[in-house]
Each structure stands twice: as structure tokens, then as C-alpha cells.
C-alpha positions in Angstrom: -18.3 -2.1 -22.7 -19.6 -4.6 -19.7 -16.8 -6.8 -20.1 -15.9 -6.7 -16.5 -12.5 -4.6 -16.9 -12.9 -2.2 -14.0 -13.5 -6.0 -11.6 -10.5 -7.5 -13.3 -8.7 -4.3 -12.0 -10.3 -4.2 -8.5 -9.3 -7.9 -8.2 -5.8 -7.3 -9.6 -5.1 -5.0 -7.1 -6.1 -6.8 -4.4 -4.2 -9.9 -5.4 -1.3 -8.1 -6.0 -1.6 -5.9 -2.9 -2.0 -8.9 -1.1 1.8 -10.0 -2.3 3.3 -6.7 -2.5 2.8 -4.1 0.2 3.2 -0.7 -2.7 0.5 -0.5 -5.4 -0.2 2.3 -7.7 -3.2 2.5 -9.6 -4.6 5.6 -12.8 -6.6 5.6 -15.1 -5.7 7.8 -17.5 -8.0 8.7 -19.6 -12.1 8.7 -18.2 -14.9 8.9 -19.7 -17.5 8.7 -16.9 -16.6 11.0 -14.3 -17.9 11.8 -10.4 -17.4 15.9 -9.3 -15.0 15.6 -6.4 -14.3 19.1 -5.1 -14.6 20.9 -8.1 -12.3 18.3 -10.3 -13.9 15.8 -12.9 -12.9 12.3 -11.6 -13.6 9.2 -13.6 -15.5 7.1 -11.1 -13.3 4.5 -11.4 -10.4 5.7 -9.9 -12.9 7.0 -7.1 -14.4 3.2 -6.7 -10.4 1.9 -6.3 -9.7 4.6 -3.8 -12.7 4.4 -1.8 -12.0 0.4 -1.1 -8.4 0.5 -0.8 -7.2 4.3 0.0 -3.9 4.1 -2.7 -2.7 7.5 -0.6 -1.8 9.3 -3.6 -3.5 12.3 -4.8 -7.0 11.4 -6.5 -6.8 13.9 -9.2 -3.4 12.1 -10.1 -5.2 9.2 -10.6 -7.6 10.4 -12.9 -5.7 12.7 -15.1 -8.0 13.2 -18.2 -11.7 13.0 -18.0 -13.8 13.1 -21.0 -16.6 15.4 -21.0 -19.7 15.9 -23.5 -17.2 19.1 -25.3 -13.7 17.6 -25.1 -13.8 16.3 -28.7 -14.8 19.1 -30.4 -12.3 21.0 -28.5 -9.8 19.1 -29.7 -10.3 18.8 -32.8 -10.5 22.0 -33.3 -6.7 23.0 -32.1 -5.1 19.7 -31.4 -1.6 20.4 -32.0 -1.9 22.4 -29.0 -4.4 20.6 -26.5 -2.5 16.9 -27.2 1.2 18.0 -25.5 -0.6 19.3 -22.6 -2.7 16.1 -22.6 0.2 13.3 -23.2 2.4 15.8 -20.0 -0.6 15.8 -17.3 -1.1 11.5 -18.4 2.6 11.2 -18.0 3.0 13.4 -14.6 -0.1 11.7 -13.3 1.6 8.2 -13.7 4.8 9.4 -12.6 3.2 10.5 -9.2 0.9 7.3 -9.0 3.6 5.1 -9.5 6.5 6.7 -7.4 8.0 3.6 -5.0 5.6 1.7 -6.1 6.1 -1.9 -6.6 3.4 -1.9 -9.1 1.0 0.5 -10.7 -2.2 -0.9 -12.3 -3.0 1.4 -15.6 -7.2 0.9 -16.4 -7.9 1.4 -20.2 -11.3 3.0 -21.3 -12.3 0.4 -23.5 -10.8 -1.6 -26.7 -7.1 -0.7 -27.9 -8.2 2.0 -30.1 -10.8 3.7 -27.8 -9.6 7.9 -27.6 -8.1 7.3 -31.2 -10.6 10.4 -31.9 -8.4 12.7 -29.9 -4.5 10.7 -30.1 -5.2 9.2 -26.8 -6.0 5.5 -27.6 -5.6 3.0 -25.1 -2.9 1.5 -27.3 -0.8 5.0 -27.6 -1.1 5.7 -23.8 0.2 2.4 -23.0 3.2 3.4 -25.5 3.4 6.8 -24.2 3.9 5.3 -20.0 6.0 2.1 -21.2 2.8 -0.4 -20.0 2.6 -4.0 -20.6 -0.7 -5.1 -21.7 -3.5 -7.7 -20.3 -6.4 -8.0 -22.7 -10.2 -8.7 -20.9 -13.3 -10.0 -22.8 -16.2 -12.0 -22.4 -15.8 -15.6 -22.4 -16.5 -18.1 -25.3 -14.0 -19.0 -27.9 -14.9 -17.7 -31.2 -15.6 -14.1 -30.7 -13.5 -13.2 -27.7 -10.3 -14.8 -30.3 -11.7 -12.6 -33.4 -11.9 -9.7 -30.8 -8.6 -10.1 -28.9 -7.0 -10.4 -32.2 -7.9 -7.3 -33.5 -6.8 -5.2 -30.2 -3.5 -6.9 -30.2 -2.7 -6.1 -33.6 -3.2 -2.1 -32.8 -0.9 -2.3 -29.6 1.7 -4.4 -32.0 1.5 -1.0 -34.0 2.4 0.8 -31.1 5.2 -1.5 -29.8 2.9 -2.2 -27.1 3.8 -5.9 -25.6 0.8 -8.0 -24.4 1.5 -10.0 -22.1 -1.9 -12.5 -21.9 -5.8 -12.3 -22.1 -8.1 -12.8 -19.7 -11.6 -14.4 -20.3 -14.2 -13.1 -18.1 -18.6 -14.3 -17.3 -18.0 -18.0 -18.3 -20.6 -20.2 -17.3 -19.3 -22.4 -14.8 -19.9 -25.7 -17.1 -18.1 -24.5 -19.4 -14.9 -23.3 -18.0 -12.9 -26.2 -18.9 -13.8 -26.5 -22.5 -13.4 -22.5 -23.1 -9.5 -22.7 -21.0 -8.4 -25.6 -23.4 -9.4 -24.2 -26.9 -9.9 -20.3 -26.2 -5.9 -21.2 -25.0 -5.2 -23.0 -28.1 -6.8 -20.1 -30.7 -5.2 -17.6 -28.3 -1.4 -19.7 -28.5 -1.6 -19.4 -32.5 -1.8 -15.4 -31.8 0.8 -15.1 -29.3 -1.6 -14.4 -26.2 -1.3 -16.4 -23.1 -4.5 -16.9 -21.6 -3.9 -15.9 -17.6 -7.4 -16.8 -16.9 -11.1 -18.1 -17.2 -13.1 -16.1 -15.2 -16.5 -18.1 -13.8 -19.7 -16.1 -13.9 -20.7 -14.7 -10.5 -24.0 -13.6 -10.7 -23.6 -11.9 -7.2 -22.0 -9.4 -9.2 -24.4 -8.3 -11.7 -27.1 -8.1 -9.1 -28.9 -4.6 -9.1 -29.7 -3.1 -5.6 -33.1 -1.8 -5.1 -31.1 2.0 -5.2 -30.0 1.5 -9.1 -33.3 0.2 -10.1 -34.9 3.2 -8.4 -32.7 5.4 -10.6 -33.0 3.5 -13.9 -36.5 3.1 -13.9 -36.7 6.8 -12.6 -38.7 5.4 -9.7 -40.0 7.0 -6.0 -39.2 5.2 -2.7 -43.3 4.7 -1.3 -41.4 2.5 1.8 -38.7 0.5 3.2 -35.8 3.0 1.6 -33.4 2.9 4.4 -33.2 -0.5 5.0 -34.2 -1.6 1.4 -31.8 0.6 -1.1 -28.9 -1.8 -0.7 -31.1 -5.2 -1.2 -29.6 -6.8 -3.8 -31.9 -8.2 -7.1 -32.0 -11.8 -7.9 -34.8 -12.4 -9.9 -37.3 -10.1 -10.7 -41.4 -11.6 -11.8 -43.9 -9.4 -13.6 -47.3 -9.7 -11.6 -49.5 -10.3 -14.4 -51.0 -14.1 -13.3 -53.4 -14.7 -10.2 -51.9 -14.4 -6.5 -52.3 -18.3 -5.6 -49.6 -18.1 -9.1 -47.0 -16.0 -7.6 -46.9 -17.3 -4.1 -44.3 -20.3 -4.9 -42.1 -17.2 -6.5 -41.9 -15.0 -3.0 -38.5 -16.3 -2.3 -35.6 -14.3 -0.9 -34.0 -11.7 -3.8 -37.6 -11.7 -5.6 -38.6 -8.2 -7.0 -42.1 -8.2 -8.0 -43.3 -5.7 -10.7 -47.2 -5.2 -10.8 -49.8 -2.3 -11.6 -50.6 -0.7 -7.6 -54.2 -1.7 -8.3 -52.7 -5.3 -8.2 -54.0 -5.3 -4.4 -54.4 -9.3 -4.5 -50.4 -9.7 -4.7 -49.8 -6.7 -3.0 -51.7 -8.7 -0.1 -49.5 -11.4 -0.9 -46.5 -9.9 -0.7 -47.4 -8.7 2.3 -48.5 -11.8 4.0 -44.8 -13.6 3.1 -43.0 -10.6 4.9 -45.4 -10.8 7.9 -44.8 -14.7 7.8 -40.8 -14.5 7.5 -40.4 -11.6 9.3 -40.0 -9.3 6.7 -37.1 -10.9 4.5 -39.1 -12.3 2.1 -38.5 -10.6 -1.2 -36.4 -7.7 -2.5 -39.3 -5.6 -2.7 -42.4 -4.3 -5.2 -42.0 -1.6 -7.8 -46.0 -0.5 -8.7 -45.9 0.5 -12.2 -48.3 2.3 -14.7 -48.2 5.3 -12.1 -51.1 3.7 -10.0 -50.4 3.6 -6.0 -51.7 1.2 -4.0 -54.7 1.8 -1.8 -54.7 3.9 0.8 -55.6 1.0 3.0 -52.8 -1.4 1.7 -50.1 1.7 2.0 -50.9 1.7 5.4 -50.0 -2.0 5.7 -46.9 -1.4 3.9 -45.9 1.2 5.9 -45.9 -1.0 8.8 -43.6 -3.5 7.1 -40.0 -3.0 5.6 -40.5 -4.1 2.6 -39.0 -2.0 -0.5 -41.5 -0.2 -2.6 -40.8 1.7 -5.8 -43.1 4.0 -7.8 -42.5 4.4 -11.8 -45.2 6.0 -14.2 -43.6 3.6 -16.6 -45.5 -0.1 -17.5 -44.8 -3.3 -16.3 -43.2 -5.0 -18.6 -41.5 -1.8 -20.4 -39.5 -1.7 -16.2 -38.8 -5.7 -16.5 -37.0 -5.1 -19.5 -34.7 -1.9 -18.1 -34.1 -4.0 -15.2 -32.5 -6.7 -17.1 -31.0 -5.2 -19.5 -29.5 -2.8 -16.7 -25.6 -2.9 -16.8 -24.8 -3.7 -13.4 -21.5 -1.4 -11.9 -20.0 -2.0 -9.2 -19.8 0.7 -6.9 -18.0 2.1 -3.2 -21.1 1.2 -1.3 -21.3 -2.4 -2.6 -18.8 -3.7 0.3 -19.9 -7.3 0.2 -19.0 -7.8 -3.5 -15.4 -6.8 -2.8 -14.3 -10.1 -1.3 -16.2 -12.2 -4.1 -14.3 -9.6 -6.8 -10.7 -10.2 -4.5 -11.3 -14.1 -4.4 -12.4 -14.4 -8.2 -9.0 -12.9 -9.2 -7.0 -15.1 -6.7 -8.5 -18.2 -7.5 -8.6 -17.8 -11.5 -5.9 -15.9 -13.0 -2.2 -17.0 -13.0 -1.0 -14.1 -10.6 2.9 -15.4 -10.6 2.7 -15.6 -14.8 1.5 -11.9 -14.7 4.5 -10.8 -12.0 6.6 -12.4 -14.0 6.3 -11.0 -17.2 6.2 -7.2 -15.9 
């Protein structure tokens, strides 16, 4: 789910770090993990840790990490495996949340997400005593239907929710979606604690995650290129003179390597600005540029990315890529921190825990 959970947490914590000087953070239950000496870590919990250092041992903050067996393994003896499971979750949070003035709990997804195996978001938050904030997608209509549904499985539970948060709201709507997705909310007992503007800074690929989701090879400009974030990305399929009003800063340009006419082009904007033109080229169809032009590249930094796959086919991965946020992304973590301060009612959340 890209509903923007694991920033609502990250900005959470800040906020509330920011107010209180003890903050405890788990996430109990993971299902995309990081190897970190040996022990499966959801990379979550890493990502927290990495930008704030919580001090408390990682593996405590990451209790239960779901591998590609764990189901099956379950299943097939779980009146054995769920004790064990339910006393590492509840030792985990006991450590985590030890003088704490706080301890943030991260679900895995909607209420009933682990239901497969007892551990649903909505029985772990009964089986630690959590209060629960709900976070969806802005709008009205759906997020209400949605919210609904997850509150009435933590009701079940005896989970209390305490509000919702709306997240990716276009900026022209955020008045419209606080005063009725509040009213529809009101009727179901959720206080809405925020609306959540889009920040497209956010969802933003880096040159490095597009390299790895189109399976790509670095030809040039990988050191100082991996990190260059995406802001629009143009298929090269028109004339050069067409693309030249498009080589703007945060421009990727995807074109065959036989395209040398923008490849010249490209070239000339980064020798014309000094190199900070665009975001970079990714050469598709598995055709390099010529030898000639790779020479001229390699004389520039500008990014270039290799993929066997076709133009269009790598313009579609790239935006339908689900952008995470990640430890090395250091200038989104203000922009996450100031999101959460300036949109959700911080006070309204202290006060009901």
C-alpha cells in the first residue's frame, strides 16, 4: 500500500520528538526486510533508526519479519508458532517503549493485514494496549468507505481509534476534502487530525532507483548522478529542435542510444549550464551511443543509464515506480518533519493517548 504510512510515522516522530525528549518506535510485524548482521530487519525500522538513532536495540524494533516461508510455516503448526510470536511482539515493545514518553507502533498495512497468521494489525494493537491513527489517501468518498471498514475490525478488537489522517491531497483541494471528508468521518466516530498536501518532492525517484527498476547500467556520471532526484521524465521520440524547450533542471530523457541528435542536445545544455541541466539520459532498446558521443559524455557529468528494455515500456516503470523513502534521501526528511508539523493536530493526538 503507497499510502504514505511509513512518512506519516517519520513525521510523527519527529514532531513529537520535537516536544518530548523520549520516543520509542517498533514495528512489529514486517514484511519487507534489510539483512542487518545476520537478523531479518523490516527496513522500516532501519529507515527510523538511521535518521533519528532511537538507542534501543534494532532487532527490538523489528520483532517479526515476514519472509517468502513464514505462512506456510505457520499454518502448518500454529498453536505452537503464535505464543512464541505474540511473547517476542510483546517483549520487543516492552523494550522499545521502556521510559519512553511515547512509542510509535507502524502497522503493515490495513487493520486486517497478518489475519493469515493471528497477527493482524488490529490484534497487535490489542495484544500491546495501542491507540489507533488511521492513514489513507486523500479524497472523500473512498478514503470514508475505506476508513470505515478498518475501524469496524479494530472495534472488534476493542481497539480505540483515535482519528484519521488524509494523506497526497492536491493542494486546491485541501479545503473542500478537510470540511466534508471531516463531516463523513464525524458520522463514524473518526476525528480527522489532518489533510496532508501532496509534496511531489517526495515521490521523486533518484537516478539510483530507476537504475534498479529498469534493471539499468551506469554508462556515466554515477557518483555524482545516483542521488539526482526525477522530476519529469520525456520519451525522445520527436526531433531535437522539439526537445530543447524540455531540457530543464529534473528532466530525465529516455531515447534509443542511436538517438545521437538529442544525445547532442543533451549534451550541448550541460556544456551551456555547466552541467546541471537535466537529471540525466537512460538509452534504451540495448543500443549504446557512439563511440564518439560516449567520449563526449564521459567528459561531462551527466547521468547515463543503459536498459535492454524499450522506450516507452521504461517510461511506464518509471511512473508507475512506488517511490520509498529511504536513509540516504536526507533532504526529504525536513520536508517529511515540516509536513507533519504544519498539518496534523499534534496537541489532539497527545491528548487522546
Amino acid at each position: 500500500m503507497n499510502d504514505g504510512k511509513t512518512t506519516t510515522c517519520l513525521g510523527l516522530y519527529g514532531a513529537l520528538q520535537s516536544i518530548f525528549p523520549r520516543v520509542g518506535f517498533i514495528k512489529p510485524v514486517g514484511q519487507r526486510f534489510v539483512d542487518v548482521q545476520g537478523q531479518k530487519i523490516d527496513e522500516d525500522s532501519v529507515l527510523l533508526d538511521s535518521i533519528f538513532q532511537v538507542r534501543v536495540p534494532i532487532e527490538s524494533m523489528s520483532p517479526v519479519a515476514i519472509d517468502g516461508t513464514f505462512t506456510r510455516r505457520f499454518l502448518e503448526n500454529p498453536s505452537e508458532l503464535l505464543p512464541a510470536l505474540e511473547d517476542k511482539i510483546c517483549r520487543s515493545f516492552d523494550r522499545v517503549s521502556w521510559e519512553k514518553d511515547f512509542t510509535i507502533i507502524e502497522g503493515s498495512g490495513h487493520a486486517g493485514v497478518g489475519s493469515v497468521f493471528d497477527l493482524s494489525n488490529a490484534r497487535v494493537a490489542q495484544l500491546l494496549n495501542a491507540k489507533v491513527i488511521l492513514v489513507s489517501p486523500g479524497g472523500i468518498g473512498r478514503p470514508i468507505d475505506e476508513l470505515s471498514l478498518n475501524k469496524s475490525l479494530f472495534d472488534k478488537f476493542g481497539v480505540e481509534v483515535i482519528g484519521a489522517i488524509l494523506n497526497k491531497v492536491e493542494s486546491d483541494k485541501i479545503d473542500l476534502v478537510r470540511e466534508y471528508a471531516g463531516l463523513g468521518l464525524a458520522r463514524l466516530g473518526i476525528p480527522l487530525l489532518g489533510v496532508l498536501p501532496v509534496q511531489k518532492a517526495l515521490s521523486a525517484p533518484n537516478l539510483s532507483q530507476i537504475a534498479e527498476e529498469i534493471q539499468g547500467k551506469w554508462l556515466n556520471g554515477r557518483r555524482g548522478g545516483a542521488k539526482q532526484r526525477v522530476q519529469r521524465v520525456i520519451v525522445g521520440a520527436m526531433a531535437a529542435k522539439g526537445i530543447v524547450d524540455y531540457l530543464q533542471p529534473g528532466t530525465l530523457i529516455i531515447t534509443p542510444g542511436d538517438r545521437d541528435d538529442i544525445i547532442l542536445a543533451a549534451l550541448a545544455s550541460a556544456t551551456l549550464s555547466g552541467g546541471g541541466q537535466i537529471a540525466g539520459l537512460v538509452v534504451t532498446n540495448d543500443v549504446r551511443p557512439h563511440p564518439k558521443l560516449a567520449e563526449l559524455l564521459a567528459q561531462t557529468e551527466i547521468p547515463v543509464i543503459a536498459t535492454r528494455e524499450e522506450s516507452y515500456e521504461v517510461t511506464s516503470r518509471i511512473n508507475h515506480m512506488s517511490v520509498k523513502t529511504q536513509p540516504q534521501d536526507t533532504d526529504k526528511f525536513p520536508i517529511i518533519k515540516k509536513l507533519i508539523a504544519d498539518h496534523v493536530d499534534l496537541a489532539k493526538i497527545i491528548a487522546s493517548v
